[in-house]
C-alpha positions in Angstrom: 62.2 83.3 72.0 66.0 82.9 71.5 67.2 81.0 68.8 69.5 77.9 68.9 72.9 80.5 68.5 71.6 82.4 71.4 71.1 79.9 73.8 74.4 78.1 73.0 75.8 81.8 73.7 73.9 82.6 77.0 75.5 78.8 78.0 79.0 79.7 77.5 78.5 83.2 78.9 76.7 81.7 82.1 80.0 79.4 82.8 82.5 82.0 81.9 81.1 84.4 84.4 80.6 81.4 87.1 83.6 80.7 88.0 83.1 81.9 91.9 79.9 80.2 91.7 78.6 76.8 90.1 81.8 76.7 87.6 84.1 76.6 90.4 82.6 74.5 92.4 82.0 72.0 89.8 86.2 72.7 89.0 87.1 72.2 92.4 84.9 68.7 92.6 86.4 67.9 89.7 90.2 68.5 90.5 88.9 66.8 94.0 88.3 64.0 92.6 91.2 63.5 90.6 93.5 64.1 93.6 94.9 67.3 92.4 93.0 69.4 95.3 92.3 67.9 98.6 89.2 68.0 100.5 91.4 69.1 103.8 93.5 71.5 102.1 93.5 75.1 103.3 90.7 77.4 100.9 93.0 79.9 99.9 90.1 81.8 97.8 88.1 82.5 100.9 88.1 85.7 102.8 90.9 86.9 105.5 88.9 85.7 108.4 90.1 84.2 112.1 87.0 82.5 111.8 88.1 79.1 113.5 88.3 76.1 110.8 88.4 72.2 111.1 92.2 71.3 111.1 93.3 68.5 108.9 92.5 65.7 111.8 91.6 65.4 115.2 93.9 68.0 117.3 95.0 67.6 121.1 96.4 71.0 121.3 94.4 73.8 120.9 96.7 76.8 122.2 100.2 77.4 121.8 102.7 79.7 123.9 106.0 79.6 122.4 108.7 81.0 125.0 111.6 81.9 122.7 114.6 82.7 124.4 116.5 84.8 122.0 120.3 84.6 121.4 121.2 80.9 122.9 120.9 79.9 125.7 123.8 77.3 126.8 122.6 74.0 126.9 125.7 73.2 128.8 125.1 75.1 131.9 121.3 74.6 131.8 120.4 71.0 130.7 123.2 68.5 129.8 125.8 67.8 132.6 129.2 66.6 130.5 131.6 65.1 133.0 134.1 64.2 130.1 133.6 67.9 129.1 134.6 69.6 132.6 137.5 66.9 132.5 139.2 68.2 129.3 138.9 71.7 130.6 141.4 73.9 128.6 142.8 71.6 126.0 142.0 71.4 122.6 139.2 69.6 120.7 140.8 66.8 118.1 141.4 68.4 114.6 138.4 65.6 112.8 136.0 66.7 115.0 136.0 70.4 114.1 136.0 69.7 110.2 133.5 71.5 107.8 132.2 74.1 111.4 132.2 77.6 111.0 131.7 79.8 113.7 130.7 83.1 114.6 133.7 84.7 116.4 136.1 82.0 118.2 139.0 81.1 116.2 139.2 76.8 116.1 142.7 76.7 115.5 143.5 78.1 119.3 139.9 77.8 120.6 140.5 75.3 124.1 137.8 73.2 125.4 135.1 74.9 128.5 133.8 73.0 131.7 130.9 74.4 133.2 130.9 75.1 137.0 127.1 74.4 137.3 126.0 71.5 139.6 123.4 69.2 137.5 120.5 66.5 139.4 118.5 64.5 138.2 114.6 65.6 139.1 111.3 64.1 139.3 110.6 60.6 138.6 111.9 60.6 135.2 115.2 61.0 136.5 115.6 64.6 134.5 118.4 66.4 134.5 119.0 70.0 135.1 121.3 72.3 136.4 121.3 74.2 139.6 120.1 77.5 137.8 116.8 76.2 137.1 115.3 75.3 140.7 111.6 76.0 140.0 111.5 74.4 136.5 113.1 71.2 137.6 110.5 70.6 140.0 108.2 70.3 136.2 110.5 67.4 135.1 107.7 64.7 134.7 105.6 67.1 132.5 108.4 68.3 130.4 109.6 67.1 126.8 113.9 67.6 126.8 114.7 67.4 123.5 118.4 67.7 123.3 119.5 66.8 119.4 117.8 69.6 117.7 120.4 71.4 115.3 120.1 74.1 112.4 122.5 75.0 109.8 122.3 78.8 110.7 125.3 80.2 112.9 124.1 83.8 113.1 121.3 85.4 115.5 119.2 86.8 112.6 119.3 83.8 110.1 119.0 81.6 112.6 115.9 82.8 114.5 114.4 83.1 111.2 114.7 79.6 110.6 112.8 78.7 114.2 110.1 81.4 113.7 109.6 81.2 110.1 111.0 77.5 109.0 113.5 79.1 106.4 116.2 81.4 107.0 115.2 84.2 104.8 113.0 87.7 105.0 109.6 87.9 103.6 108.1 84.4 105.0 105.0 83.9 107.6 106.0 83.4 110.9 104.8 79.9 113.2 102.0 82.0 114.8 100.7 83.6 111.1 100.6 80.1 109.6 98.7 78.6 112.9 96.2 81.0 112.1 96.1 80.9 108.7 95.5 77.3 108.7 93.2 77.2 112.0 91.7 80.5 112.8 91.2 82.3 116.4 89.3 81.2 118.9 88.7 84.5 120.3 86.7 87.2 119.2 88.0 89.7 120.9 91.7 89.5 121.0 94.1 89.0 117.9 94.2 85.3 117.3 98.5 86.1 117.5 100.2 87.9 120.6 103.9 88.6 120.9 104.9 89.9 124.4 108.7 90.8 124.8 111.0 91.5 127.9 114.5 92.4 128.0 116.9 93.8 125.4 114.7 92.9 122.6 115.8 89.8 119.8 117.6 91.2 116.8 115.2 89.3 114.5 112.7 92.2 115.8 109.3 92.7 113.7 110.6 89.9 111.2 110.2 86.6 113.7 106.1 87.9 114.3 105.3 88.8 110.4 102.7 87.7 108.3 105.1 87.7 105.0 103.0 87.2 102.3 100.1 86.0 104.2 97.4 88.7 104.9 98.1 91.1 107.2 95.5 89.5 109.3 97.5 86.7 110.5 100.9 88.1 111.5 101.4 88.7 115.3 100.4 91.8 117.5 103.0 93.1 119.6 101.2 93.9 123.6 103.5 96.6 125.2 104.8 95.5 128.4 103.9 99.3 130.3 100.7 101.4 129.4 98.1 100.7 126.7 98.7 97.1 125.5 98.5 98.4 122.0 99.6 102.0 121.0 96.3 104.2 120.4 94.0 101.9 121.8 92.1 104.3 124.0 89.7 106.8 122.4 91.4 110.7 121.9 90.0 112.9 125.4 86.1 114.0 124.1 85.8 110.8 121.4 82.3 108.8 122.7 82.3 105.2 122.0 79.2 106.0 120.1 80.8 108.7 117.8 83.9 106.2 117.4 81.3 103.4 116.2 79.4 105.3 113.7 82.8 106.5 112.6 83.9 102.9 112.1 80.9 101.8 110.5 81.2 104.6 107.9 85.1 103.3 107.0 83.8 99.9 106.7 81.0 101.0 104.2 83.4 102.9 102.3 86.3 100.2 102.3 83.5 97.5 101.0 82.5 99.8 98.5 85.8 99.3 97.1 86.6 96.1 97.8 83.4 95.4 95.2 85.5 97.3 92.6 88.8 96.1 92.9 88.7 93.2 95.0 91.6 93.7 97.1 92.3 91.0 99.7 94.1 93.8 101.8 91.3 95.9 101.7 89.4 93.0 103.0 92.4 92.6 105.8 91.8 96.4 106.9 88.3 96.2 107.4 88.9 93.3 109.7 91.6 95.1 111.5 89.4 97.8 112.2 86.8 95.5 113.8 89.0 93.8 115.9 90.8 96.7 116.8 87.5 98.3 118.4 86.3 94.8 120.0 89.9 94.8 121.5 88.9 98.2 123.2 87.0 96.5 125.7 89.2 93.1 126.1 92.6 94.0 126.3 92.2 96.7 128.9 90.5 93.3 131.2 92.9 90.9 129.8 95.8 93.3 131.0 94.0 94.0 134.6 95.6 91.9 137.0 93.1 92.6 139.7 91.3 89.3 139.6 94.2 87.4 140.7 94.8 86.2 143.8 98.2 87.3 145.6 99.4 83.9 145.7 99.1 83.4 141.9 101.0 87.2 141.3 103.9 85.3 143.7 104.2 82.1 142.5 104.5 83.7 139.0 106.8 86.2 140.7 105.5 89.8 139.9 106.3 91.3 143.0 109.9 90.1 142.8 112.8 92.6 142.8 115.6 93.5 140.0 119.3 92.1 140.6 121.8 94.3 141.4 123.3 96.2 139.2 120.7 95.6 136.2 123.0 96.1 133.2 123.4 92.2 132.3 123.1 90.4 129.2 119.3 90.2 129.1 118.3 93.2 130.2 119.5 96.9 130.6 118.9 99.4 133.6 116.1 101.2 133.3 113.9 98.1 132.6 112.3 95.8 135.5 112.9 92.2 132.9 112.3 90.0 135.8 108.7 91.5 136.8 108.1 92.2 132.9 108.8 88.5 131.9 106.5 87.0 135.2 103.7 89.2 134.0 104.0 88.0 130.2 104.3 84.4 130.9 100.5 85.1 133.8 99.3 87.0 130.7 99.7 84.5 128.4 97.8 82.0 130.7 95.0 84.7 130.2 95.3 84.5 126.5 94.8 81.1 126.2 91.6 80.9 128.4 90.6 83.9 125.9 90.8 82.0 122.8 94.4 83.3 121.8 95.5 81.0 119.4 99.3 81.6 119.9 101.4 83.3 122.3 104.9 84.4 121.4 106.8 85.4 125.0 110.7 86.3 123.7 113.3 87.5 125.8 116.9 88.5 124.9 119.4 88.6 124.8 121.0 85.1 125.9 124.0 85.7 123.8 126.8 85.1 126.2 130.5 85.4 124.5 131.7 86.9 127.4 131.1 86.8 131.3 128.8 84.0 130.7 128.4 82.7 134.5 126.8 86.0 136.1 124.5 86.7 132.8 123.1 83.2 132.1 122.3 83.3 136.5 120.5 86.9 135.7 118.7 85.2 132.5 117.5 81.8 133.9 117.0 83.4 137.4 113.9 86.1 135.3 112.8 83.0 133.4 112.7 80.0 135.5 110.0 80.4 137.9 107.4 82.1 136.0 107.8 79.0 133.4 107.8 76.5 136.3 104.1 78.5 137.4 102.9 78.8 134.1 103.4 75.2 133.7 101.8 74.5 136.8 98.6 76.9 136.8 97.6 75.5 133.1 98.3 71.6 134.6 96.2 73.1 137.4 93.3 74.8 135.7 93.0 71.5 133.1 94.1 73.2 130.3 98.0 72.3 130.0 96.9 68.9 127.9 95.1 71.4 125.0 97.8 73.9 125.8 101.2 73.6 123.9 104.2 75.2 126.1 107.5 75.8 123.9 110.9 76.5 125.9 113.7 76.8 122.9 115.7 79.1 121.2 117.8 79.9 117.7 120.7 77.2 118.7 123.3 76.7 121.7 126.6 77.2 123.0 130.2 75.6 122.1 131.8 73.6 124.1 134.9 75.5 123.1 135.7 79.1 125.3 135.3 82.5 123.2 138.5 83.5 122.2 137.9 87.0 120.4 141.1 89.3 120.8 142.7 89.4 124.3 139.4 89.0 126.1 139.8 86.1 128.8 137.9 82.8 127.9 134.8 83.5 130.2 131.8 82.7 127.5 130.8 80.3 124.3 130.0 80.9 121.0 127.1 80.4 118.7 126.4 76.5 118.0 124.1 75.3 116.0 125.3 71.6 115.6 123.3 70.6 118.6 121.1 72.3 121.3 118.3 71.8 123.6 114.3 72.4 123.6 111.7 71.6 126.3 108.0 70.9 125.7 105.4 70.8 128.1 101.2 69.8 127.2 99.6 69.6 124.2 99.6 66.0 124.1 103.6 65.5 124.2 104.8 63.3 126.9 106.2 64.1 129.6 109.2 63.0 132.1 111.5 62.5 128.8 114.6 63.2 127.7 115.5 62.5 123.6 117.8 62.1 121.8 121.7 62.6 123.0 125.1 64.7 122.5 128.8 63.1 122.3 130.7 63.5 125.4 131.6 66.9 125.1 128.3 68.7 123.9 129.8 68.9 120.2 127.9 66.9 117.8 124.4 65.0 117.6 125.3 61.2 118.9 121.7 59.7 118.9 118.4 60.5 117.2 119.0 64.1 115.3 115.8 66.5 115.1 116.1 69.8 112.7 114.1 72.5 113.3 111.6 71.4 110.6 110.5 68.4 112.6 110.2 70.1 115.5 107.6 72.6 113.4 106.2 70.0 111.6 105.7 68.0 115.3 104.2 71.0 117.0 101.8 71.5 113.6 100.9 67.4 113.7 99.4 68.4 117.7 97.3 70.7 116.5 95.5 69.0 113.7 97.5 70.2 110.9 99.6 68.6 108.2 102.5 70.5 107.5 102.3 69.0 103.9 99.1 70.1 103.3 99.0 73.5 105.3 100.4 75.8 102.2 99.8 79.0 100.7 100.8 79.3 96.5 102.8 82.3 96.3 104.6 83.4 92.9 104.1 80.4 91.5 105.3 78.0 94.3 103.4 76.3 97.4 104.9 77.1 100.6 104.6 75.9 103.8 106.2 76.3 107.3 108.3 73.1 107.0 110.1 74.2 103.6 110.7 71.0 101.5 111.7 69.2 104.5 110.5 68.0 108.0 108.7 65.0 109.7 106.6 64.2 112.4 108.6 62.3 115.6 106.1 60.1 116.5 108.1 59.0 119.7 107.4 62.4 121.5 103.6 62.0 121.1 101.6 60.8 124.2 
């Protein structure tokens, strides 16, 4: 029999030691119901899984392929015809409207004004407009999204492509992809719920623009090799059976839950789930990279068998790799991935950083990018799944409309502009055939219904279910989330 002291003990020592069990949960219905915790609001005590979890509300996007094209493209010569601009070709911009820019490189004070030589039409029954580089994705117009008042405040590559992949302009933060399945999960069992595929040069954000930051490891992107095993080591060593290999996994994963149940070490809880996927993926990504299945006319329309320009040392590429035939076969991958379950898709190709010799480099760049898009775009519409499937077209910012003037280098490229540049959107319950928002008469400044980059995420995040108010992680003290401690939803883009 226990006396009264004893019992009142066992009591307090039965909710001190409960607070993973009945003590928390009557805490957490507690806190609930005051409105301190809500019911839709990510678990972050739970374990590292892809699991796939209920988003915030109803979703119509389910996938998204984010197609950055890394080092800025120019809106000017791709998207936004500017008759005024071409007419003050090689005089100055007025003083007032150059106040409180900085720029990479050009100097203001002598920098001259720069037509573009592109023919522009306007396409599809939306009346879209797009320049004669981009043949193939202009037949998309009606399905696409032009957004053309986005602007940052980051003027260099590195910052700046932070701020698109990772919502802030700083090192150490999740990437778009990490949060999507931190707050969502993976549909596929098989595959990492986050791909990256890359052609060309290579961004110089590298590694950062696909990290986890202080997400689990779990989450942050998996790079797939363009040539050879998708992933480094994937196939077993010569004279390693898959039975072996099994039992050998099953042995780490006995000995890394062994101490996970004495330390309780979320990363320990990541590895064990890296190793598991990592032996699933064994069997899926050497089928997900066989092309065999598809038909010759898919391979052409996305333009695999297509051959390298002469002399293959431009902008976005360099000689010994094939970008064009590298870039069509990411963007029929990523198709794959999404009828896989993939989550996200990263595609990035650089470099689009044109200072110099800017008419033969952007032809190269949009010439590798601009068909596969225009199929990829088509084959989802085609196989039902473009309306759950959110394409992304965009990059860190634009081009001036002022000529480089660096040294004694002829005025034959533009310089880094953030102030206002151009993404496209395609599915995922966006609508298509229009064009918003609008740049002054010379491509300078916002004129009409500005967008920062943390709409745009918290937009994308509002398709697929998720509020990017609630969708947070608490981190030294602090909640973060991908949209910083700004961004809104533009409810005029939704279908």
């Amino acid at each position: 029999m226990f006396d009264k002291d004893s019992l009142q003990r066992a009591r307090r020592e039965f909710l001190a030691t409960s607070a993973c069990g009945l003590g928390g949960i009557a805490l957490g219905a507690a806190l609930a119901g005051d409105g301190v915790l809500s019911a839709g609001t990510v678990d972050h005590a739970r374990s590292n899984s892809l699991t796939p979890r209920a988003p915030h509300h109803p979703a119509k996007a389910k996938a998204c392929i984010f197609i950055f094209m890394a080092g800025g493209p120019s809106q000017l010569d791709l998207f936004e015809h500017k008759p005024v601009l071409n007419q003050h070709h090689g005089q100055a911009l007025p003083k007032e409207m150059l106040a409180d820019l900085r720029f990479a490189f050009l100097n203001p004070k002598t920098a001259t004004l720069l037509g573009s030589p592109r023919r522009f039409a306007l396409h599809g029954d939306s009346g879209m407009e797009f320049s004669d580089l981009l043949p193939h994705l202009s037949t998309c117009a009606d399905d696409l999204l032009k957004i053309r008042s986005i602007h940052s405040e980051q003027f260099n590559h590195h910052p700046a492509q932070l701020l698109m992949q990772c919502g802030v302009a700083r090192f150490g933060m999740p990437s778009m992809g990490a949060w999507f399945t931190y707050g969502l999960g993976s549909e596929s069992e098989n595959l990492p719920g986050y791909v990256v595929l890359s052609a060309g040069r290579g961004s110089s954000g590298g590694a950062t623009l696909y990290q986890s930051g202080f997400l689990s490891s779990t989450y942050g992107g998996v790079l797939f090799r363009s040539q050879g095993e998708p992933v480094l080591n994937l196939t077993s060593p010569a004279g390693v059976a898959r039975e072996q290999q099994l039992r050998e996994l099953a042995a780490m994963r006995e000995l890394n839950r062994l101490r996970y149940q004495e330390v309780h070490d979320p990363q320990i809880a990541s590895r064990i789930e890296s190793y598991e996927l990592a032996g699933r993926m064994q069997l899926a990504a050497p089928e997900l990279s066989d092309l065999s299945s598809e038909t010759q006319q898919t391979l052409d329309a996305y333009g695999l068998t297509r051959e390298e320009p002469e002399p293959g040392n431009f902008r976005g590429t360099l000689p010994h790799l094939q970008t064009y035939r590298t870039f069509a076969r990411n963007c029929l991958l990523a198709r794959r991935m999404v009828e896989r379950g993939v989550r996200f898709i990263n595609i990035i190709h650089a470099s689009w950083d044109q200072h110099s010799e800017l008419d033969p480099n952007i032809a190269y760049n949009a010439g590798a990018v601009d068909q596969p898009i225009a199929a990829l775009i088509k084959d989802l519409k085609q196989r039902g799944l473009l309306d759950e499937t959110l394409v992304v077209w965009g990059s860190e910012f634009g081009r001036t409309p002022l000529g480089e003037n660096r040294g004694n280098n002829p005025v034959s490229g533009r310089d880094h502009h953030p102030s206002c540049f151009t993404v496209l959107m395609a599915g995922g319950g966006m609508k298509g055939g229009l064009s918003y928002g609008e740049s002054d008469e010379f491509g300078f400044h916002v004129a009409t219904d500005p967008v920062h980059i943390n709409d745009l995420h918290a937009t994308i995040l509002h398709q697929f279910g998720l509020d990017h108010l609630r969708l947070t992680h608490r981190f030294q003290g602090r909640d973060f989330r991908l949209t910083d401690v700004g961004g809104r939803v533009v409810e005029e883009w939704i279908a």
